[in-house]
Structures are given as C-alpha cells and as structure tokens.
mmCIF file of the C-alpha atoms, coordinates in Angstrom:
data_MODEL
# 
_entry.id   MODEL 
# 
loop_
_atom_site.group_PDB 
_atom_site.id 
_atom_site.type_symbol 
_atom_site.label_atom_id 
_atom_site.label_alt_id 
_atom_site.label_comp_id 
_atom_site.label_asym_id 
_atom_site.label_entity_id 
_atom_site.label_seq_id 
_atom_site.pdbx_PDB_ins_code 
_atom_site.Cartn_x 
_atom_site.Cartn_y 
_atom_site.Cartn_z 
_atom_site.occupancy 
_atom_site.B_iso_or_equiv 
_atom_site.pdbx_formal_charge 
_atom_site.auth_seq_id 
_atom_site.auth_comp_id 
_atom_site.auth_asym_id 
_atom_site.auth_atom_id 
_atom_site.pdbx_PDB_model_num 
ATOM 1   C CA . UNK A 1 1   ? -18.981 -5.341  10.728  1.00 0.00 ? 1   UNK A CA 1 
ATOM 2   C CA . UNK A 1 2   ? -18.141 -9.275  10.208  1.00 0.00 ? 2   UNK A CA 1 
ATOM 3   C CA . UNK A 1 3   ? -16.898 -8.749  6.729   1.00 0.00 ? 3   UNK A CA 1 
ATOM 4   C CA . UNK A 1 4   ? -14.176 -6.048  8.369   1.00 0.00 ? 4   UNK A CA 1 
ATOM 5   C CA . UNK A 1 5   ? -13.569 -8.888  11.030  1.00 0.00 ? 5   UNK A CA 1 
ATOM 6   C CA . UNK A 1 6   ? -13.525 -11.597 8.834   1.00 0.00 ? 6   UNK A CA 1 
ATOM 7   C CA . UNK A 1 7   ? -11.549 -9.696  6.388   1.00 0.00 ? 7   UNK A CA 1 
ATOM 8   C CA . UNK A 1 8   ? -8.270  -8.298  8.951   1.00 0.00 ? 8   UNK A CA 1 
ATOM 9   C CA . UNK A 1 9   ? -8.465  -11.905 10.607  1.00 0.00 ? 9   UNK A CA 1 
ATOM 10  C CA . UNK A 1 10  ? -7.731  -13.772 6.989   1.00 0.00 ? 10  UNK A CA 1 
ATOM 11  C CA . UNK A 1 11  ? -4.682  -10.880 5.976   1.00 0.00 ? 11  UNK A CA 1 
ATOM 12  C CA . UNK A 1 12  ? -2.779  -11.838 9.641   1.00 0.00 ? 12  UNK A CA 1 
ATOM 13  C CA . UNK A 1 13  ? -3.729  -15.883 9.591   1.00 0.00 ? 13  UNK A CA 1 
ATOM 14  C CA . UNK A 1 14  ? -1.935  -15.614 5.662   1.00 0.00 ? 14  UNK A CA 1 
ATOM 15  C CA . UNK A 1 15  ? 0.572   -13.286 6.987   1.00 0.00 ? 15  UNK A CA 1 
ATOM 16  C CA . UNK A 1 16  ? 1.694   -15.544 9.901   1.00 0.00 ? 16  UNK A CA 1 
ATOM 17  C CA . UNK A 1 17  ? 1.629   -18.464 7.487   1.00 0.00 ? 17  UNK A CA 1 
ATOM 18  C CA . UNK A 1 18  ? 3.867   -17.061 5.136   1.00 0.00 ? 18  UNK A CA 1 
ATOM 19  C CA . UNK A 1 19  ? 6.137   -15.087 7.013   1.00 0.00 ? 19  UNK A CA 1 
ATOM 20  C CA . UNK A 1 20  ? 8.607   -18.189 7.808   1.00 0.00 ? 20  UNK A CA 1 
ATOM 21  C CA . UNK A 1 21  ? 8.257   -19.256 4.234   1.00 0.00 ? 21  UNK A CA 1 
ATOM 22  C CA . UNK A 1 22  ? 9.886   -15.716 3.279   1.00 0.00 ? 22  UNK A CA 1 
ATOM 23  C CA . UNK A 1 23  ? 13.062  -14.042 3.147   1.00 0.00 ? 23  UNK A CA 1 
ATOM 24  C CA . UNK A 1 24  ? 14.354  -10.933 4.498   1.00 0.00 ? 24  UNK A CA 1 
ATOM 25  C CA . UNK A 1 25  ? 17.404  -9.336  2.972   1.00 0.00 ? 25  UNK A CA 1 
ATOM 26  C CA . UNK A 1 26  ? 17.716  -5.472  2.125   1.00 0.00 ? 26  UNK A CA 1 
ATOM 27  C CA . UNK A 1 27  ? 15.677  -2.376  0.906   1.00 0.00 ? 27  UNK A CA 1 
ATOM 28  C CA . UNK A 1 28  ? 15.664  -2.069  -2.258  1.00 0.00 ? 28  UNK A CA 1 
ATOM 29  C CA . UNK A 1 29  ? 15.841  1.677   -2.823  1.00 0.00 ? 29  UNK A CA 1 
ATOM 30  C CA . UNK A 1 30  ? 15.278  4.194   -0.724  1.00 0.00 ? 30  UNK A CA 1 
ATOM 31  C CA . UNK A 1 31  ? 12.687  7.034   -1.892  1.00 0.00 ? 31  UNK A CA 1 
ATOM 32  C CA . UNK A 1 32  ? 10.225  6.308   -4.951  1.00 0.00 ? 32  UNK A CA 1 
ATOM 33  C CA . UNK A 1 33  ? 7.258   9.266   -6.274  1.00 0.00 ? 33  UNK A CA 1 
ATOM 34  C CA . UNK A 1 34  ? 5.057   8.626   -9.255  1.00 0.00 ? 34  UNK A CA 1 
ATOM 35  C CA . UNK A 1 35  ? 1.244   7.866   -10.283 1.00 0.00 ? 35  UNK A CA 1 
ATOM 36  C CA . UNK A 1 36  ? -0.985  5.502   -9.498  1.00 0.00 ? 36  UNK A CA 1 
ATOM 37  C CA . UNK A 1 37  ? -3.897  4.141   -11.112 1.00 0.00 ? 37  UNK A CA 1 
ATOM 38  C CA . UNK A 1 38  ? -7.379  3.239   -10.227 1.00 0.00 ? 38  UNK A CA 1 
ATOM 39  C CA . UNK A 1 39  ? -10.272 3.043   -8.355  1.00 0.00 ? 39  UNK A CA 1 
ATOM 40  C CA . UNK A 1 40  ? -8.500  5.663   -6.548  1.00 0.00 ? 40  UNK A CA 1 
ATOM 41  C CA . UNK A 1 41  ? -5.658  7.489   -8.384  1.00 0.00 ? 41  UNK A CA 1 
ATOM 42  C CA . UNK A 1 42  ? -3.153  10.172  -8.096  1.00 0.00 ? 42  UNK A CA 1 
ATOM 43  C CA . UNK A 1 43  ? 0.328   11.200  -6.576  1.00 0.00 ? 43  UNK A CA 1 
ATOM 44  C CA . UNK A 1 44  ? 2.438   8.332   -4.515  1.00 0.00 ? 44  UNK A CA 1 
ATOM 45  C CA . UNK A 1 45  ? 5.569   8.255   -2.309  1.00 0.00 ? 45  UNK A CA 1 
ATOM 46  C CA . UNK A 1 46  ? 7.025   5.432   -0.864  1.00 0.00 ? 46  UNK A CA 1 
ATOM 47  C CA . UNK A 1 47  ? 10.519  6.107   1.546   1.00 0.00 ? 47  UNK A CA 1 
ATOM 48  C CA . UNK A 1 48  ? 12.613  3.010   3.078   1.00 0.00 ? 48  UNK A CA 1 
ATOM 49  C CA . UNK A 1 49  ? 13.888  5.071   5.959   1.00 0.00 ? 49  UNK A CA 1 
ATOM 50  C CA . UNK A 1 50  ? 12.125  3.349   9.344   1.00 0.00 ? 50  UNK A CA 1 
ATOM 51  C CA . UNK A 1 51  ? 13.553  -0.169  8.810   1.00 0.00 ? 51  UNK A CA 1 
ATOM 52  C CA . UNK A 1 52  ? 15.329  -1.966  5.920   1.00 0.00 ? 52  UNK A CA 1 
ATOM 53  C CA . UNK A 1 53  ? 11.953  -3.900  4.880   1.00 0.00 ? 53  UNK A CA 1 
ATOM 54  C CA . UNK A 1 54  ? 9.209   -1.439  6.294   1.00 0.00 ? 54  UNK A CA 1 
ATOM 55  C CA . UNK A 1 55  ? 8.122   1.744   4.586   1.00 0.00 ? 55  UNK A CA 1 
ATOM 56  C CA . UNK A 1 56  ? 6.449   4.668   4.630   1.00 0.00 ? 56  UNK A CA 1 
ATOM 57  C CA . UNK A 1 57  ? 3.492   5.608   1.531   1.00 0.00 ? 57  UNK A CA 1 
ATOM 58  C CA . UNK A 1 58  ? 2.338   8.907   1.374   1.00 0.00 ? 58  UNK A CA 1 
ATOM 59  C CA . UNK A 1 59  ? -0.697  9.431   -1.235  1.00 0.00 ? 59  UNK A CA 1 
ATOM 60  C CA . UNK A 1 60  ? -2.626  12.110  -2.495  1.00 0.00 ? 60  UNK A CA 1 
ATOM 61  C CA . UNK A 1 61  ? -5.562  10.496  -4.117  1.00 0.00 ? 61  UNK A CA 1 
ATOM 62  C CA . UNK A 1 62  ? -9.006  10.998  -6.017  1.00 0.00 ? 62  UNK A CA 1 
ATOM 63  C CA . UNK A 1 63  ? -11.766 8.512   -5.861  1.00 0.00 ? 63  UNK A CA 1 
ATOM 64  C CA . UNK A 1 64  ? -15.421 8.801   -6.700  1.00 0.00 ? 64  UNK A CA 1 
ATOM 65  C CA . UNK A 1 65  ? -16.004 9.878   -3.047  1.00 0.00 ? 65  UNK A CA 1 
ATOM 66  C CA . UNK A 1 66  ? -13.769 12.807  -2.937  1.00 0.00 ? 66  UNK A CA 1 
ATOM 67  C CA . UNK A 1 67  ? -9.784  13.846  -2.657  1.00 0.00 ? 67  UNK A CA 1 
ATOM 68  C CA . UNK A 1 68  ? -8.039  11.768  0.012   1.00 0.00 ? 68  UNK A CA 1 
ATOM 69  C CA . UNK A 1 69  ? -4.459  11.539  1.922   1.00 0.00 ? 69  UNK A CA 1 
ATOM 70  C CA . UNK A 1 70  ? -3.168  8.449   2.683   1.00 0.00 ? 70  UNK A CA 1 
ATOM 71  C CA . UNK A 1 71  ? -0.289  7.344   5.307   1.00 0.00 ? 71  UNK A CA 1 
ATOM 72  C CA . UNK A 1 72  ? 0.412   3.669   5.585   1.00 0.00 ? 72  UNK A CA 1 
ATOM 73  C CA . UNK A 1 73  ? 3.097   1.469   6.880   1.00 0.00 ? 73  UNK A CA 1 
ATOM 74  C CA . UNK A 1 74  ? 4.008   -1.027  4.791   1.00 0.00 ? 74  UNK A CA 1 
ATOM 75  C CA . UNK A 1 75  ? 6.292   -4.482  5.309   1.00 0.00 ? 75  UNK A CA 1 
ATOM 76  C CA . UNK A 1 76  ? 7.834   -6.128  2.315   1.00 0.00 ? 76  UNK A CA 1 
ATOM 77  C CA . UNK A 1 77  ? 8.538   -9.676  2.034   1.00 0.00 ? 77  UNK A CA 1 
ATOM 78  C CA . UNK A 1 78  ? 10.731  -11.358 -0.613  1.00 0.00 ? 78  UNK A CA 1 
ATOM 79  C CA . UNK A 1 79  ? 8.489   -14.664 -1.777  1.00 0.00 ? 79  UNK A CA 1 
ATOM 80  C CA . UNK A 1 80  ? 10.421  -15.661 -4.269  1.00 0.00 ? 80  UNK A CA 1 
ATOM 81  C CA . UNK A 1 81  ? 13.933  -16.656 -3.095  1.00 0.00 ? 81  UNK A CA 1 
ATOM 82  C CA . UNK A 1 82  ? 15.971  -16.320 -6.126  1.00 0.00 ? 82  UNK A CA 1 
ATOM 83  C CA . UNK A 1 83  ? 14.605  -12.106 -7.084  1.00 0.00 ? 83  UNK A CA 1 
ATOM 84  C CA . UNK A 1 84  ? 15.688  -9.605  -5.127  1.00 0.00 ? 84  UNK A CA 1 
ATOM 85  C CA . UNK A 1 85  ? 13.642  -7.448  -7.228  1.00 0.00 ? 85  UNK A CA 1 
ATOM 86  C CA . UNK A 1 86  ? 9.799   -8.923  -6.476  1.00 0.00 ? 86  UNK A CA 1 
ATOM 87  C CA . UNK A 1 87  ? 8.261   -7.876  -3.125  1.00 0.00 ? 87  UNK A CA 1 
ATOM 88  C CA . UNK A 1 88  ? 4.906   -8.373  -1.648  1.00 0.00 ? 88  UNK A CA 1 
ATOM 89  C CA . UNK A 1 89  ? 4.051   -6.420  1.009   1.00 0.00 ? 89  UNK A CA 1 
ATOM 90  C CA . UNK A 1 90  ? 0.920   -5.578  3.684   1.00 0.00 ? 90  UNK A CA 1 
ATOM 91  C CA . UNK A 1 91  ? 0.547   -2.751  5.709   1.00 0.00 ? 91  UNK A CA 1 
ATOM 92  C CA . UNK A 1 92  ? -2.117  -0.371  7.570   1.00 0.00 ? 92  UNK A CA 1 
ATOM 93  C CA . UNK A 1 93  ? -2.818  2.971   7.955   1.00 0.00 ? 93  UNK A CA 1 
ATOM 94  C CA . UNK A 1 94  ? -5.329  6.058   7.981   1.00 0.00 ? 94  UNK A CA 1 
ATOM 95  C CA . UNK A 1 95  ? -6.726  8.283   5.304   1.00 0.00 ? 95  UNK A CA 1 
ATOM 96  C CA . UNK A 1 96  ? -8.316  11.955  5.839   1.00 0.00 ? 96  UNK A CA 1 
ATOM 97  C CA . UNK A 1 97  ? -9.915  14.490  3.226   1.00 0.00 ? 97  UNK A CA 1 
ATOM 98  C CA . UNK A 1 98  ? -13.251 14.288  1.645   1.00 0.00 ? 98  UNK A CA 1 
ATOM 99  C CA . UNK A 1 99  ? -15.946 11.968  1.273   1.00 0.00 ? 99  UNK A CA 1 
ATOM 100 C CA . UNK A 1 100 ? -18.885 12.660  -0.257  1.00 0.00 ? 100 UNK A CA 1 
ATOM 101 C CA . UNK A 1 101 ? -18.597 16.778  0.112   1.00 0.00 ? 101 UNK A CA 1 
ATOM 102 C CA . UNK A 1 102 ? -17.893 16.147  4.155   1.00 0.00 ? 102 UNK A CA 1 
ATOM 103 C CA . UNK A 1 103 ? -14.395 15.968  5.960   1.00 0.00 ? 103 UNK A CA 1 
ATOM 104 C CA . UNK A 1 104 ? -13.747 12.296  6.533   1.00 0.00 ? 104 UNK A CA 1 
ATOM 105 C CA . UNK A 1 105 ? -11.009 10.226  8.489   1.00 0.00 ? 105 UNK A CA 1 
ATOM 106 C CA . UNK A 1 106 ? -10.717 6.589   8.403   1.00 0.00 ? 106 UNK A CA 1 
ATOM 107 C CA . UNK A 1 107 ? -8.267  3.109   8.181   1.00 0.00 ? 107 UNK A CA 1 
ATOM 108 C CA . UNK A 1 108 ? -6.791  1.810   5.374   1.00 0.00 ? 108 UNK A CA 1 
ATOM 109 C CA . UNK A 1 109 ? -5.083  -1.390  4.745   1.00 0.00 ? 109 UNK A CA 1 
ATOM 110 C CA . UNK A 1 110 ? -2.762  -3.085  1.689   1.00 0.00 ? 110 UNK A CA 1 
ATOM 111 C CA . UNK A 1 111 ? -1.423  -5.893  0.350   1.00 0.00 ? 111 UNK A CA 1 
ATOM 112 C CA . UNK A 1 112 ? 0.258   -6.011  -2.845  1.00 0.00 ? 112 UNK A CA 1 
ATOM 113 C CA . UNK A 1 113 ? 3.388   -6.667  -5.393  1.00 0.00 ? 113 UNK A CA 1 
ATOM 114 C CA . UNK A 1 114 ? 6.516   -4.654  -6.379  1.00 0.00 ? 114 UNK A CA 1 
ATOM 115 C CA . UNK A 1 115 ? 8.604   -5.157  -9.004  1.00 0.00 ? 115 UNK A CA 1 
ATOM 116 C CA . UNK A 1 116 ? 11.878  -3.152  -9.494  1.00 0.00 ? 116 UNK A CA 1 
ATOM 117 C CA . UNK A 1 117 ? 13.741  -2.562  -12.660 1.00 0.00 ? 117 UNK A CA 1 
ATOM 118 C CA . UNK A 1 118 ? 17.302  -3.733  -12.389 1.00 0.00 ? 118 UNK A CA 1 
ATOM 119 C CA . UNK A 1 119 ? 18.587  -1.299  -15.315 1.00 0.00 ? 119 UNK A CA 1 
ATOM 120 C CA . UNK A 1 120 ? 15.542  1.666   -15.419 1.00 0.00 ? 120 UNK A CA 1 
ATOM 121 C CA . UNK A 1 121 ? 15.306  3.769   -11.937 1.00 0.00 ? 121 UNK A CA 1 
ATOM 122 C CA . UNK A 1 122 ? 11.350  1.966   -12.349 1.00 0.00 ? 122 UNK A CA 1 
ATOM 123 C CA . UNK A 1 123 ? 9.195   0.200   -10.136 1.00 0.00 ? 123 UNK A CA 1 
ATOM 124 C CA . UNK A 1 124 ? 5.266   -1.303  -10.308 1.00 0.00 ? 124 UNK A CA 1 
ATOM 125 C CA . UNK A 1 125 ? 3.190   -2.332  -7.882  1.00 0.00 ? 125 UNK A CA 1 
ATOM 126 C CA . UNK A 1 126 ? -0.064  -3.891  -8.442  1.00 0.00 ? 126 UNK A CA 1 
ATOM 127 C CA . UNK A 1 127 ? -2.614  -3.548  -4.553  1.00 0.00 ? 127 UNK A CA 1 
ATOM 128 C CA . UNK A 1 128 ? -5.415  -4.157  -3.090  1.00 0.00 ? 128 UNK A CA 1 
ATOM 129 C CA . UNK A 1 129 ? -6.339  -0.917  -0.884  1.00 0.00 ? 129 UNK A CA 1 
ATOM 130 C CA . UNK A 1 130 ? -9.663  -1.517  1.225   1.00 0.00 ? 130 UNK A CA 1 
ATOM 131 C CA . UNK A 1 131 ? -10.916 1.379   3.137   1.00 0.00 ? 131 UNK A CA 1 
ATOM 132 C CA . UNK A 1 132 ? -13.145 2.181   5.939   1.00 0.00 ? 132 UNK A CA 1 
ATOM 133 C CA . UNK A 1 133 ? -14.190 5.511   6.787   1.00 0.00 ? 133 UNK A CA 1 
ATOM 134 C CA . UNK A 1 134 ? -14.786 5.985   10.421  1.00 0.00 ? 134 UNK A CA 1 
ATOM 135 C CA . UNK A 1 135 ? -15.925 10.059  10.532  1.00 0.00 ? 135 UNK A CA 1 
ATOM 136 C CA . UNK A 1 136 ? -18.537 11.323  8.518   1.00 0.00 ? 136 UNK A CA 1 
ATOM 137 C CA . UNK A 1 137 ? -19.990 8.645   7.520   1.00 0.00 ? 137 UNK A CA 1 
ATOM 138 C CA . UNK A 1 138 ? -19.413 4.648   8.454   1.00 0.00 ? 138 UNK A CA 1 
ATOM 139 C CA . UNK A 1 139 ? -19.096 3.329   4.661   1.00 0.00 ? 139 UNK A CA 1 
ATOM 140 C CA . UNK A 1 140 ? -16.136 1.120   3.535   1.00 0.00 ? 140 UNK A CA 1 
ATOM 141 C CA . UNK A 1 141 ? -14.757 1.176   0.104   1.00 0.00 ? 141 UNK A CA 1 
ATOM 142 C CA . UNK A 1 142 ? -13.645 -2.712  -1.207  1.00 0.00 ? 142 UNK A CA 1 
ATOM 143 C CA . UNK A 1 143 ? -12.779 -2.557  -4.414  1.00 0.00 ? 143 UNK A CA 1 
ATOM 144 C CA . UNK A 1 144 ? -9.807  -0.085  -4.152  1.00 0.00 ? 144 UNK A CA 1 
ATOM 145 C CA . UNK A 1 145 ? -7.385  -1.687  -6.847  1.00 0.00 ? 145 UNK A CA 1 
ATOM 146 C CA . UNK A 1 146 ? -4.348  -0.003  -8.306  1.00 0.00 ? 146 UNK A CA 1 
ATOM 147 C CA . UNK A 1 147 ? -1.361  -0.138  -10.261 1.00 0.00 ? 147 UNK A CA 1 
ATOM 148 C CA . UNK A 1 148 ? 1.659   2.257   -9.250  1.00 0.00 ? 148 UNK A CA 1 
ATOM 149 C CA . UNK A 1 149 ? 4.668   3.344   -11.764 1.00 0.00 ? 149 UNK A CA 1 
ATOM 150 C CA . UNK A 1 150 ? 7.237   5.312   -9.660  1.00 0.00 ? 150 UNK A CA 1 
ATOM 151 C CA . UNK A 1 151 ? 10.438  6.923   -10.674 1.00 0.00 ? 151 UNK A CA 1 
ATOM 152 C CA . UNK A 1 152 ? 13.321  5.344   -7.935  1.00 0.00 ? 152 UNK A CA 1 
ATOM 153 C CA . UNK A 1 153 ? 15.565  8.419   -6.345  1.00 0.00 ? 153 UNK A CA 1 
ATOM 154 C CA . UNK A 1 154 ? 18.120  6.473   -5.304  1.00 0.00 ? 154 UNK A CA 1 
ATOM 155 C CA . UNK A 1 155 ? 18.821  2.321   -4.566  1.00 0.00 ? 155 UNK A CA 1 
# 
C-alpha cells in the first residue's frame, strides 16, 4: 500500500511542478478510435468534448488477467511551446471486466505522449497505465505500457 501512496503522491508533486511551465491552447481534434498495443491491448477511443484540453478514453482491452473496460479522464498539456501537435497528458479512472476468471472493478491511472499528424488524420501515444484492482482480488498491475495508433474523425 506505500508503493500506491508513494506512487499517486510523485504523479501530482510532478504535475503541480510542471503545470506553470506548460501551455494551454486548443484541442486538437475532437474524436480519435484505433488499436493499442501492449501489456494490455485492444480497441481505444479518445473524445475532446468535456473541456478543450480534457478528454474522455474509452477502452476495450485484453491483458494476461482477462478482458477489461476502461474509462479515464485525461488532461493534456502542451510541453513544448513551439508544437501544437505534442501533448502529454495524466489522468484517472476505473476499469471493470475480468480478472483472473472473476468479475473485477478497480482504478486506473495514465500519463503519457501524443503526437498528431499535421497532414495524415493519425495520432500516437506512447503511456504508462498502472492498475489496481479493488474487487475480486486486491492485486495491482505496474507494468501496463502501450503504444496507441488512432484514426482522427475530425480536428
């Protein structure tokens, strides 16, 4: 249990350090679906339609535990002043399905980097998706890393 506190207290002390560092401008697109690679893999939405830098990801994933659907919030941040195309972002959420043959529900967190295509309707993103399931069994899952390709619907 100190590795989960340890672990949220170091994302918000970096988030609160670099949040006046970054800058905020606009969304840029506004619904993305495609495949994601990894640890866990499968089907991925992402929808700019709560706030001009916060979405919403919607995935339907397999891991070695089991089939899983994930909800999370996300917030982008623009780090590099001069691309309007590069975006890290960190966000929370929850997770249901199965793990290890038994219904499961549990929290979810994310931090990674998006890249958009300027001439292809592409984006990437490379995360870091740590989860904890809560029901079922208390076991956490670390190593979640991933790499996204989605097809952008519209800017």
């Amino acid at each position: 249990m100190k590795k989960i506190h340890f672990t949220l207290r170091t994302v918000l002390i970096l988030l609160l350090i670099t949040a006046p560092f970054v800058a905020v401008h606009a969304q840029p697109y506004m619904h993305a679906a495609g495949i994601r690679a990894g640890l866990s893999s499968g089907i991925s939405y992402k929808g700019f339609r709560l706030h001009r830098m916060s979405a919403a990801e919607l995935d339907l994933l397999y891991n070695r535990h089991g089939f899983n659907l994930n909800a999370l919030y996300e917030y982008h941040l623009e780090p590099f002043r001069k691309s309007t195309r590069t975006f890290a972002y960190l966000g929370g959420g929850a997770f249901g399905g199965n793990w290890n043959d038994r219904f499961s529900i549990g929290v979810a967190v994310v931090a990674g980097l998006e890249y958009t295509l300027r001439d292809l309707p592409l984006n990437f993103s490379l995360d870091w998706k740590p989860m904890l399931n809560l029901y079922a069994e208390f076991e956490p899952e670390w190593l979640d890393f991933g790499l996204s390709i989605r097809y952008r619907f519209s800017k």
